[in-house]
C-alpha positions, -999 to +999 in steps of 0.1 A: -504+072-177-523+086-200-561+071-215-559+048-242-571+057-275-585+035-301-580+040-336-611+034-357-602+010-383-623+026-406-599+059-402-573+065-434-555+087-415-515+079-416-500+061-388-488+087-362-474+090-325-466+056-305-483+034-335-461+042-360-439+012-373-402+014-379-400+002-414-364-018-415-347-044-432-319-064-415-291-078-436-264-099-436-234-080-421-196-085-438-184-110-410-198-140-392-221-145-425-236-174-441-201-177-460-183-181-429-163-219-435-161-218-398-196-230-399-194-259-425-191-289-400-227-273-385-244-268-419-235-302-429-252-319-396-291-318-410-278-330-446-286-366-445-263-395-456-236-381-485-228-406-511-200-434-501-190-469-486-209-487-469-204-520-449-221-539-475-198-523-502-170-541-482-160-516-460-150-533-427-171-517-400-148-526-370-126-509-382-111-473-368-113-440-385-096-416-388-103-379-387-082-372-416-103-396-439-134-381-430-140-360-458-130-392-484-158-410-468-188-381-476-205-399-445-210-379-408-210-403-381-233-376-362-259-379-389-256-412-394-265-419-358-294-395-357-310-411-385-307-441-370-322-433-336-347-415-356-346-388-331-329-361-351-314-343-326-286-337-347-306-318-372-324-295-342-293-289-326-274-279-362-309-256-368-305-237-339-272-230-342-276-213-370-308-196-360-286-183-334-255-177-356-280-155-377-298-133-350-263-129-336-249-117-369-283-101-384-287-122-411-321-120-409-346-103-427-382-081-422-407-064-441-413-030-439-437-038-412-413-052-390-426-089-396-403-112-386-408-143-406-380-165-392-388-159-353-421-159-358-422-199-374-391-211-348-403-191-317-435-172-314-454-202-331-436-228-312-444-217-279-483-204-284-485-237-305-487-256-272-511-234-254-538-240-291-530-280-295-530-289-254-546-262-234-572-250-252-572-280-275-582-256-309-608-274-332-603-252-366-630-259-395-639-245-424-600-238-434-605-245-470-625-213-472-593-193-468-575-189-501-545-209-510-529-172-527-533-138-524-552-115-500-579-122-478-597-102-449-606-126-422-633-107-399-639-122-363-656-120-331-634-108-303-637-120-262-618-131-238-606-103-215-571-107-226-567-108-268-554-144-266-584-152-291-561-134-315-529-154-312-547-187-312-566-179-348-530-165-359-518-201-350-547-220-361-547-200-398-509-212-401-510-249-386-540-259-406-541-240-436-525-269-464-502-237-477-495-229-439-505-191-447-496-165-420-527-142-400-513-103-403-538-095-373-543-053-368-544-036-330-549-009-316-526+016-306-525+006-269-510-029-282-478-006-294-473+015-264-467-012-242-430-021-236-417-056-251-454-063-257-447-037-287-414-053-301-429-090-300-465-074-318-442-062-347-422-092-350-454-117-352-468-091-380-492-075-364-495-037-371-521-010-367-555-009-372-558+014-404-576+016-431-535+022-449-519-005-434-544-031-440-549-022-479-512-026-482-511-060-467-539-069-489-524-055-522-494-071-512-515-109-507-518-109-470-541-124-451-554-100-425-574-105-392-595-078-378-616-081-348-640-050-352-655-051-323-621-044-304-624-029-266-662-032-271-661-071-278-629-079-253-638-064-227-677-069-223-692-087-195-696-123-190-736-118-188-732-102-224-711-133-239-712-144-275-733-112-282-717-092-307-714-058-299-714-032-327-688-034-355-681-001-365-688+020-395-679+000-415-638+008-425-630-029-429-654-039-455-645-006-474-607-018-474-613-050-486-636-033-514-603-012-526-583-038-523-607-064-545-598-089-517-628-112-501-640-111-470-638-143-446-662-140-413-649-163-391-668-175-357-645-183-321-661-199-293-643-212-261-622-180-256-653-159-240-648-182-206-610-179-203-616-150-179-656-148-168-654-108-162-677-104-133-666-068-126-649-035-139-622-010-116-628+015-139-611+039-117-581+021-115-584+013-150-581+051-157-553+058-137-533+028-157-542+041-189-563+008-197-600+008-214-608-015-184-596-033-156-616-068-153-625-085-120-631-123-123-639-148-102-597-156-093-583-122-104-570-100-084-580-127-052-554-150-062-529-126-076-507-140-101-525-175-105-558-158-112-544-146-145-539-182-156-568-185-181-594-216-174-587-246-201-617-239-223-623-257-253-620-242-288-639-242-319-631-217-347-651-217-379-638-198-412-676-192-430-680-190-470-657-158-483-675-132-494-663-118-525-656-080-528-638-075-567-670-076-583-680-044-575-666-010-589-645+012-573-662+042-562-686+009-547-661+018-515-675+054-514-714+039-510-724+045-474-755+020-481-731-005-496-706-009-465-740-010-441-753-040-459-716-055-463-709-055-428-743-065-416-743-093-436-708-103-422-719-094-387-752-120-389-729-150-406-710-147-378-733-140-348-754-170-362-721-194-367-714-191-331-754-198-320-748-232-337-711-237-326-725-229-292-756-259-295-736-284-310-710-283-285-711-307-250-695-285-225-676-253-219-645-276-212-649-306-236 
């Protein structure tokens, strides 16, 4: 397999070779729609209590229906039942059936990204949402710094060995944010030449990390995560945690200036111990076509189990956004501009974790 390569974020070149995104759009096909009457019974499940008799009203309630006076009664029996219980099982069941009825029949839609809105709220969210609320336990503050509309570039530390710091602030921006906004995080190329990993990247709304894709997402009123530390940040040392390493030259901070949009640093700690990298096979890490191969303390001893990541506690901090749509345009031309920009968004954050890091009691509490 061949090296990995990294695309600079700060590169405007167009998306080429394995990063390039299918831009679709599924639609409804002519059978097994949303028109089908087949599926009325289903539809009807989650619709609450119609209009109609009820015991009070004098209807006798020991007595028999029958099917045929079902519809004269406006009343399902099913969602009567599930109301009552309070379970509403009834209304979960009749939702997946018709999640199913509409990935079956491709009544579904995406963006010219490949974002997948639907599965990503009713599957991807649903099963990280466990790992953020009971593994890791996510503390998120600072949320009402993220705009309730339009674009914002959320800039953030990366670590971890594995980019699970990633999927835990795309779940953390959604589940906490009062508009429940979704992350549009970029990656780098490697994240799209991986089999299935690609597919399921594209359908969360992640794309690649260029300076192209991100403006668009920001014109369009996206928020975006970058990480612009990338390989450097994710796959340093444990002896070198919570240090930043360098964040580039400076392309996301010249984005955000074309796009007016501000800039959000935001601070993670807790993900840095999930896999202590004590070591790096670099050699093997070359003939897999990764940027490294980490040794730990339980991987590769313990083979599979030693990828299980240790139950760290979370804290994520959005800082004060930084504005950007003050300045002119050419201001995303000026070298000196984008230095200062970038520092200034590299020392809010590098401090923000120094005091997340003091305040807290313990690396698993």
């Amino acid at each position: 397999m061949a090296d990995a390569k990294v695309i600079p974020f700060d590169d405007d070149r167009s998306r080429s070779g394995g990063g390039s995104r299918p831009a679709r759009r599924r639609t409804g096909s002519g059978s097994g729609g949303r028109g089908d009457g087949s599926t009325a019974p289903v539809s009807a499940l989650p619709g609450g209590r119609l209009p109609g008799p009820s015991p009070e009203a004098g209807a006798d309630p020991q007595e028999p229906q029958q099917p045929q006076e079902a519809p004269e009664s406006r009343e399902s029996p099913v969602s009567s039942v599930g109301e009552a219980g309070g379970g509403g099982w009834d209304r979960r069941i009749a939702g997946g059936l018709a999640f199913l009825r509409r990935r079956v029949t491709g009544d579904y839609e995406v963006d010219e990204f490949g974002y997948d809105k639907e599965l990503t709220d009713q599957v991807l969210m649903s099963a990280l949402r466990p790992l953020a609320d009971k593994y890791f336990r996510v503390e998120v503050k600072g949320i009402e710094n993220i705009p309730s509309d339009g674009g914002a570039l959320i800039v953030a530390n990366h670590s971890g060995t594995l980019p699970l710091d990633g999927l835990m602030l795309q779940v953390a921006v959604h589940d906490n944010h009062p508009a429940e906004r979704h992350l549009r995080l970029l990656a780098a190329d490697l994240v799209f030449h991986l089999p299935v990993v690609n597919e399921l990247a594209r359908k969360a709304g992640h794309t690649l990390a260029c300076a192209e894709d991100a403006q668009r997402l920001l014109e369009l009123g996206e928020i975006v995560g970058v990480m612009p530390e990338g390989f450097k940040g994710i796959g340093k040392p444990f002896g070198d945690r919570y240090k930043l390493q360098r964040f580039g030259r400076g392309g996301f901070v010249s984005t955000a200036l074309r796009a007016g949009a501000p800039i959000v640093p935001c601070s993670i700690v807790g993900a840095e111990e999930i896999y202590p990298m004590i070591g790096n096979a670099k050699t093997l890490a070359r003939l897999l076509g990764f940027p490294y191969f980490p040794i730990t303390p339980t991987f590769p001893w313990l083979g599979p189990l030693g990828a299980v990541p240790l139950p760290t506690k979370w804290t994520i901090q959005f800082g004060e956004p930084i504005p950007t749509d003050g300045y002119p345009p050419e201001a995303a031309e000026d070298p000196m501009l984008m230095f200062n920009l970038t520092d200034q968004v590299r020392e809010q954050i590098q401090h923000t974790l120094y005091k997340l890091l003091v305040q807290r009691r313990s690396v698993f509490f």
